[in-house]
C-alpha positions as CSV (number, residue, x, y, z in Angstrom):
1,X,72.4,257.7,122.4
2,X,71.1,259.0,125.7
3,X,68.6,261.4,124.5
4,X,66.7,258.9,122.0
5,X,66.6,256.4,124.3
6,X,64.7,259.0,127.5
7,X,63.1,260.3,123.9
8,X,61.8,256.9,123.0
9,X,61.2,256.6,126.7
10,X,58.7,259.4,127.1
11,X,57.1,258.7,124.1
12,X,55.9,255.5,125.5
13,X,55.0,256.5,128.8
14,X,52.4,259.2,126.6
15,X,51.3,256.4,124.6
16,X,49.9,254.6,127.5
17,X,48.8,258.0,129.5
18,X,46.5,258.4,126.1
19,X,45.3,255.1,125.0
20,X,41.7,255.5,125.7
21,X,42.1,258.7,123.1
22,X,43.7,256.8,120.5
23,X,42.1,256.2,117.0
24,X,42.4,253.7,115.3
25,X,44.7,255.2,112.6
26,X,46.6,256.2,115.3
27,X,46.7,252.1,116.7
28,X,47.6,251.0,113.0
29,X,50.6,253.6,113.6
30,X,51.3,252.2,117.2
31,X,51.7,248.2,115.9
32,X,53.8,249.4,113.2
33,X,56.1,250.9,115.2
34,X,56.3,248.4,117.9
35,X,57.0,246.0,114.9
36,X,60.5,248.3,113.9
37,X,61.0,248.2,117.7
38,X,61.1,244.6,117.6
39,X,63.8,244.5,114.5
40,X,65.5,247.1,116.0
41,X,66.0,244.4,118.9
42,X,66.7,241.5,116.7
43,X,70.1,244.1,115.0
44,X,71.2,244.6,118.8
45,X,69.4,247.9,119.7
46,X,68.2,248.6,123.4
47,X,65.0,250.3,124.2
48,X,63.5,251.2,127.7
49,X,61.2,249.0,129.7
50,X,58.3,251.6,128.7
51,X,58.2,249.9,125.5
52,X,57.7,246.5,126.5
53,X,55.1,248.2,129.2
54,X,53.3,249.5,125.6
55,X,53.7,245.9,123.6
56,X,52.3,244.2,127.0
57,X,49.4,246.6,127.4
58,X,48.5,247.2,123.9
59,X,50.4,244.7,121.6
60,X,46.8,242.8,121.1
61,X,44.9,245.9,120.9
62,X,46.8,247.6,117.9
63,X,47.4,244.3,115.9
64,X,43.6,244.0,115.8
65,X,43.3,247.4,114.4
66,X,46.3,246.6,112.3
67,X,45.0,243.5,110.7
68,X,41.1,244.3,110.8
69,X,38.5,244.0,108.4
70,X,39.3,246.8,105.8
71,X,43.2,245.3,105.2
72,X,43.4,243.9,102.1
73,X,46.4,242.0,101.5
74,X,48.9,242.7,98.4
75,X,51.1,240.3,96.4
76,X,54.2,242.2,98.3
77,X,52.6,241.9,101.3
78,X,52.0,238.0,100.9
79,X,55.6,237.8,99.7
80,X,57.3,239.5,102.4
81,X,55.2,237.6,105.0
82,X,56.5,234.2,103.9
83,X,60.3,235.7,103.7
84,X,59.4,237.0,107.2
85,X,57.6,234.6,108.9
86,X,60.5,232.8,111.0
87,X,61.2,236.1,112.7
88,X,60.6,235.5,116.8
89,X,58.8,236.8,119.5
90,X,56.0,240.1,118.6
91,X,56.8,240.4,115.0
92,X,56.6,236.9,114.3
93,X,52.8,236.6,115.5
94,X,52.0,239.8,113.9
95,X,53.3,238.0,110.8
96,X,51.1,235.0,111.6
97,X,47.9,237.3,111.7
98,X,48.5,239.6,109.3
99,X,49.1,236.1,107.2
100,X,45.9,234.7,107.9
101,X,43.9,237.3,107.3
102,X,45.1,237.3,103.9
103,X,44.8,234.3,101.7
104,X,48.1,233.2,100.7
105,X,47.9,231.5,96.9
């Protein structure tokens, strides 16, 4: 649909217009959503070249806030990370952090 995609469009674009304004909550926010953007890719969506611009620009950043020192890691979370963790490109290294920083048993 047209209007998501210039939607989805402009919502990028502001992303990376504010990024020196961002908290971190709002980073946290950011990875996740690049993460749905990458399965949303893998099921055959499309998405504008603004949101690579945001992975390329702020992938690193946002994962960091993502995975940092107050996440603590869950049994589901551990779970889902193994099931997940053959998934390519973004959302597999994602995986591979998030999985590191939380001891698998």
């Amino acid at each position: 649909d047209r209007f998501l995609f210039d939607l989805i469009d402009r919502l990028a674009a502001r992303v990376l217009e504010i990024r020196d304004k961002l908290t971190l909550e709002a980073k946290r926010q950011l990875h996740q959503w690049l993460l749905s953007c990458d399965l949303d890719l893998v099921s055959g969506a499309s998405f504008p070249s603004s949101v690579s611009c945001v992975k390329q620009e702020m992938g690193e950043e946002c994962l960091q806030a993502f995975c940092g020192d107050a996440t603590r890691g869950s049994q589901l979370q551990r779970d889902v990370a193994r099931v997940l963790a053959g998934f390519p490109g973004f959302f597999a290294r994602a995986l591979r952090r998030a999985v590191s920083e939380v001891e698998i048993k």
